[in-house]
C-alpha positions as CSV (number, residue, x, y, z in Angstrom):
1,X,-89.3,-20.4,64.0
2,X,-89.5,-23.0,61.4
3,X,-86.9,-24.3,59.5
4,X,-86.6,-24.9,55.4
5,X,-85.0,-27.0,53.0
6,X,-84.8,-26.5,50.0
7,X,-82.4,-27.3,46.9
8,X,-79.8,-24.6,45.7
9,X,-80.9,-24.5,41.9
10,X,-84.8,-23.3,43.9
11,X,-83.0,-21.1,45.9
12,X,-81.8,-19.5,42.7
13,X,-85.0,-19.8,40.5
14,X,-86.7,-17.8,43.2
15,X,-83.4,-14.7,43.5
16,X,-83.9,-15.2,39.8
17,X,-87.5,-14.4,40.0
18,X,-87.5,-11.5,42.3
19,X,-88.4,-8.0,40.6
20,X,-85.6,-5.2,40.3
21,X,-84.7,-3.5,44.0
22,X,-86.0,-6.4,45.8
23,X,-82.6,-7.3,47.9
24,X,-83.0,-3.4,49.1
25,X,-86.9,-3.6,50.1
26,X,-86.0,-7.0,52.1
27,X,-82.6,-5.2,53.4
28,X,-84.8,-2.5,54.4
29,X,-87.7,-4.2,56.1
30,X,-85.8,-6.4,58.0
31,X,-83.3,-3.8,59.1
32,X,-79.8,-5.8,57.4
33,X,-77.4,-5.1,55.1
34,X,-78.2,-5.7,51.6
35,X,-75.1,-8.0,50.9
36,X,-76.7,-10.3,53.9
37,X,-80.0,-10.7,51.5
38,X,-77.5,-11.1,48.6
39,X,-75.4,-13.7,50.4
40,X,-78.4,-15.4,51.3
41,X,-79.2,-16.1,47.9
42,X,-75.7,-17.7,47.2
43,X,-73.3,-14.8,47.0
44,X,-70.3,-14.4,48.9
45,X,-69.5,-10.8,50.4
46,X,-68.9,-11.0,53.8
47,X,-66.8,-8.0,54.0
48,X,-70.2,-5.6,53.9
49,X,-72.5,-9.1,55.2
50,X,-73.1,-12.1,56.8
51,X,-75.4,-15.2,56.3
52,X,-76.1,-16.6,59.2
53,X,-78.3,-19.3,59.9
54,X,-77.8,-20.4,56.2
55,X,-76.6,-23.8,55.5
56,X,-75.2,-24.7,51.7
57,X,-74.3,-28.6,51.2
58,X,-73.6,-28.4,47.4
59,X,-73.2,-31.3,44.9
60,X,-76.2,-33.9,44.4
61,X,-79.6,-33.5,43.2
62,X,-80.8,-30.3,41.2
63,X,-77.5,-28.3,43.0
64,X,-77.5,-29.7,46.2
65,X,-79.5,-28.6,49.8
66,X,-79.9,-25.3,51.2
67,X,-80.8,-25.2,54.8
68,X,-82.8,-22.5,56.7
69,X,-82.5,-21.8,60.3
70,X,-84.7,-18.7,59.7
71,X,-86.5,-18.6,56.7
72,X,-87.8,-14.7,57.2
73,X,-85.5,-13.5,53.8
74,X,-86.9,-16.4,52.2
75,X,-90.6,-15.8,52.7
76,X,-90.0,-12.5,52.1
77,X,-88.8,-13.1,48.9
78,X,-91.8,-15.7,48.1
79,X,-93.9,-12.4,49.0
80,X,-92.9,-10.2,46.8
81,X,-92.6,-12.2,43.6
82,X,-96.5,-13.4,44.1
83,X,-97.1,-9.4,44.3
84,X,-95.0,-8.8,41.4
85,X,-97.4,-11.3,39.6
86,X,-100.6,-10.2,40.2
């Protein structure tokens, strides 16, 4: 499994990107709670999900780091926004 950095104001451009019902369809294909995806992408709602694997260092340079030990939600999320393009 590979891992990904990336900075938090990407991480956000991309949730930003994503096409209505999107945090269902990857909650759904992946078999998770949908407040996971959603907590992946920044939010905070641990009572009904968990982000684990998911490393935030904020301040610095365009919002700071985001670290993935699993980048499956993120991929995913690449996915679907180059289908919702074409």
């Amino acid at each position: 499994m590979e891992k990904i950095t990336i900075t938090f104001n990407e991480l956000r451009r991309i949730k930003d990107s994503l096409p209505h019902g999107s945090m269902q369809r990857i909650a759904d294909a992946l078999d998770i709670a949908p407040d996971t995806v959603r907590n992946y992408f920044g939010a905070t709602n641990f009572i009904n999900g968990s982000v684990p694997g998911v490393h935030f260092e904020q301040g610095g340079p365009d919002g700071g780091i985001v670290a993935f030990d699993d980048p499956a939600i993120l991929n995913m999320a690449k996915d679907i926004i180059k289908e919702s393009q074409s």
